[in-house]
N, C-alpha and C positions, 0 to 999 in steps of 0.2 A: 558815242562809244563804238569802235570798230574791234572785229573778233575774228578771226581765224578758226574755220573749222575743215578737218579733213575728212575725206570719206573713203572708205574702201568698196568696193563693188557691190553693189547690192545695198550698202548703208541707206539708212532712214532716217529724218526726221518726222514723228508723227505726224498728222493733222491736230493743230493746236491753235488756238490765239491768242495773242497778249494784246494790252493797250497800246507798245509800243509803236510805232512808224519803223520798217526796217526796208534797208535799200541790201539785196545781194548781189554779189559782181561775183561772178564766175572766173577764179584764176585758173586753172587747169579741168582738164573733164570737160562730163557731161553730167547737169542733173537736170532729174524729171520734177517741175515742180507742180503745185497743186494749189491757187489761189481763188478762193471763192468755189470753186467746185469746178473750177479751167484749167487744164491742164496744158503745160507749156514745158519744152525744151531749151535748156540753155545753155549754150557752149562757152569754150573761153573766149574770155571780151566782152559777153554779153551781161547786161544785169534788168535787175527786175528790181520793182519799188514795191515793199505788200501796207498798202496802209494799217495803219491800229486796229484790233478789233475785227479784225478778216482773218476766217478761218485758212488755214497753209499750212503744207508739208511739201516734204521732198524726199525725191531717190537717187540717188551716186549710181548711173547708167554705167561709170568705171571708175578708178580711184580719179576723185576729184580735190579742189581745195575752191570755200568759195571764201569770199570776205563781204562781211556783214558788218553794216552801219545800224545803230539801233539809238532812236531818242523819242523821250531824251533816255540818261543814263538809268541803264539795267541794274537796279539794286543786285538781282538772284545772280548777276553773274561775278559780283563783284566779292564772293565768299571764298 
């Protein structure tokens, strides 16, 4: 399942974790992300992999846009 999500300046995702495996690729911006209790910037171009079941969030440092791979398929997003 890949997603599209954008961010405005300051946007958050909580710290949360799901079962899922999710791979984020940074297409525009900058975001602060937060895997396992590590904190890491990521520009565009860059991606990060957060395995299942590992704690993660993130910050939109300016409007960003990431895209996000997530398996397998996200029932929750599918409503």
């Amino acid at each position: 399942m890949v997603v599209r999500f954008t961010f405005a300046p300051g946007g958050k995702v909580p710290v949360h974790r799901h079962p899922y495996e999710q791979s984020s690729y940074v297409a525009a911006g900058r975001l602060r992300y937060t895997v396992a209790g590590a904190t890491e910037i990521l520009n565009p171009g860059e991606s990060r992999v957060i395995p299942g079941d590992v704690e993660h969030g993130a910050e939109a440092l300016e409007e960003a846009t990431a895209i996000d791979s997530f398996t397998p398929v996200r029932p929750d997003y599918l409503d």
